[in-house]
C-alpha positions, 0 to 999 in steps of 0.5 A: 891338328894334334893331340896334347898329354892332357887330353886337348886337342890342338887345332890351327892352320898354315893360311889355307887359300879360304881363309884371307891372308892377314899381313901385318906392318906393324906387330905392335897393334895386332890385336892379340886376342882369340876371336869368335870368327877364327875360333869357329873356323878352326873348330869347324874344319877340326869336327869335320874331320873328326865327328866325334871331337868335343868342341868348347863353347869359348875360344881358347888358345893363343893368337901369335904373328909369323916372323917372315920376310917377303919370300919366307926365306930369313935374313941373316945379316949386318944391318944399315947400323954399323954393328948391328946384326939381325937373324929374322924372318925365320917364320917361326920354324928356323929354332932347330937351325938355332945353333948353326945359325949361331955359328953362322952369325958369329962368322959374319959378324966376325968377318965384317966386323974386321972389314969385310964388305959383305954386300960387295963379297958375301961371306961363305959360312963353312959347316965344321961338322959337314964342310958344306959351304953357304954363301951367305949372301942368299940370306942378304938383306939386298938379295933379290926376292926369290919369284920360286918361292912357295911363300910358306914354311911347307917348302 
């Protein structure tokens, strides 16, 4: 919950244990529009909190769908098409990442693109500006699913 410049306040969640989860296969066909049930959800815990909170009689606010992997940790790598890479399943809190998760795909593409088997012997993404090194393959495709997972963006 927080509060906007104009004076709204913004009311959402991080799938609380009360609320089902709702896992989709196929983003397509979800139904992008603010419904009824999860708007008095939201509101509710929101005047719980705060009595005093003016709560609009209508729905608003937008409906979206998380990007994640099975373990919520992103999958940066070459695909099953030769020349076709992917950087997904960030779940939508990877955009501060951006620019080293750029210079990271460049090195990977580059490497495999001039032969490397990445799957065999993953790549190691050497950070420029801290040296710190990533093997790359901890966000393979064919990586095991981390059990340690916490399954959320929370950590």
């Amino acid at each position: 919950m927080r509060s906007t410049p104009n004076g709204s306040t913004l009311v959402g969640g991080t799938e609380p244990e009360c609320d089902p989860l709702e896992w989709v296969d196929d983003p397509d066909l979800v139904n992008m529009i603010r419904t009824q049930e999860r708007f008095e959800a939201q509101v509710t815990r929101a005047a719980r909190r705060l009595p005093a909170l003016q709560i609009p009689n209508t729905p608003s606010g937008v409906v979206g769908v998380y990007d994640v992997a099975a373990d919520w940790t992103p999958i940066y790598d070459k695909t099953d098409v030769d020349g076709f890479y992917v950087a997904i399943g960030t779940s939508g809190n990877q955009f501060k990442n951006a620019p080293v998760v750029g210079e990271l795909m460049a090195q990977l593409i580059s490497e495999v693109e001039n032969g490397k088997d990445h799957d065999a012997d993953p790549v190691i993404f050497h950070g420029a500006r801290t040296g710190n090194q990533i093997n790359l393959g901890a966000f393979s495709r064919k990586r095991p699913f981390n059990s340690e997972s916490t399954n959320s963006v929370m950590g």
